[in-house]
VEXFIPA-750948 format. One record per residue (C-alpha): residue in three letters; x, y, z. Coordinates in steps of 0.1 Angstrom, whole numbers, always signed. Layout:
R  residuo      x      y      z
R      ALA      X      Y      Z
...
% end
This chain:
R  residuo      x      y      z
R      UNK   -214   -178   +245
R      UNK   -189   -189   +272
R      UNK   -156   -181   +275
R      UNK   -148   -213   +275
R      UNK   -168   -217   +241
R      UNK   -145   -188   +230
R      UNK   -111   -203   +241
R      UNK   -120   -229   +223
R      UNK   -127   -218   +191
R      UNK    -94   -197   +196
R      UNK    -79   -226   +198
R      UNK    -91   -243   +168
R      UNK    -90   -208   +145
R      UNK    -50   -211   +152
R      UNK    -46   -250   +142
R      UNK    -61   -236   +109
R      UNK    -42   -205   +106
R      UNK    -11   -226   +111
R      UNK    -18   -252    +87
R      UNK    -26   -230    +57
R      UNK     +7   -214    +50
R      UNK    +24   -248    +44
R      UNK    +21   -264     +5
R      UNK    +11   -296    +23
R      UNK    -15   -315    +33
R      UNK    -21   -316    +70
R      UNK    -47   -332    +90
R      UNK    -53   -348   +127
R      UNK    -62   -381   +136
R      UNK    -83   -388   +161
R      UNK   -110   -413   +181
R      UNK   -102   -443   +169
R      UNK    -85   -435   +134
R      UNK   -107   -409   +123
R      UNK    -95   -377   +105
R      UNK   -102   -340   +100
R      UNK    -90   -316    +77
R      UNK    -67   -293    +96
R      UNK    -68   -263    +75
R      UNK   -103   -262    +75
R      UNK   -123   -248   +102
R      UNK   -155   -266    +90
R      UNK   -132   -295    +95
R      UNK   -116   -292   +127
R      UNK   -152   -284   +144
R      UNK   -171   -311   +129
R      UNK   -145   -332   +143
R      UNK   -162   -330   +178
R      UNK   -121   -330   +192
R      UNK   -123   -310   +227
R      UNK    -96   -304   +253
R      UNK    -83   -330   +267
R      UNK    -84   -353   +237
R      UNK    -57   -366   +222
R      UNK    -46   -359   +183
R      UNK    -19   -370   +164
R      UNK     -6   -341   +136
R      UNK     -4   -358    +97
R      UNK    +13   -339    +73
R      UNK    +22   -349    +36
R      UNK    +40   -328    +13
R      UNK    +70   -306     +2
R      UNK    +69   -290    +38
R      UNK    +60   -319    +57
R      UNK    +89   -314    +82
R      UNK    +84   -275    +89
R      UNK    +44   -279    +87
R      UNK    +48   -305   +114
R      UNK    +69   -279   +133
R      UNK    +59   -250   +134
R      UNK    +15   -266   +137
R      UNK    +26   -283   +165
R      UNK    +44   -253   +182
R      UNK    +17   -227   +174
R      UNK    -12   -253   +189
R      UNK     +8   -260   +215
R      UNK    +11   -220   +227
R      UNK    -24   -214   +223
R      UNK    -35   -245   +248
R      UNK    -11   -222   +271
R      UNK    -31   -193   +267
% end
């Protein structure tokens, strides 16, 4: 496996890490309206989403707000990485 292969899985392991301490639900939109499952690996890797694509963050729930946070900010620090 590459490291690139590995960076990205990294990458995808910390969306869903993020995602399942909040009470809500929270996905990602992307190509063209489509949506995955952000606290499911399964999910996020069937999605096909590589770097370089654009997502947009959904989250619905009692935590929306923090979810949306604190997702956004760990994904964010891992794409530095």
């Amino acid at each position: 496996m590459s490291q690139a292969s590995l960076e990205y899985i990294f990458v995808q392991r910390v969306l869903c890490d993020a995602a399942i301490k909040f009470d809500s639900n929270i996905s990602f939109e992307y190509a063209e309206g489509k949506t995955a499952n952000a606290k499911s690996v399964i999910s996020i890797l069937a999605s096909g989403v590589k770097c370089g694509d654009e997502i947009t963050l959904i989250a619905d729930g009692s935590d929306e707000e923090e979810a949306l946070k604190t997702v956004s900010e760990k994904f964010k620090e891992a794409l530095k990485d």
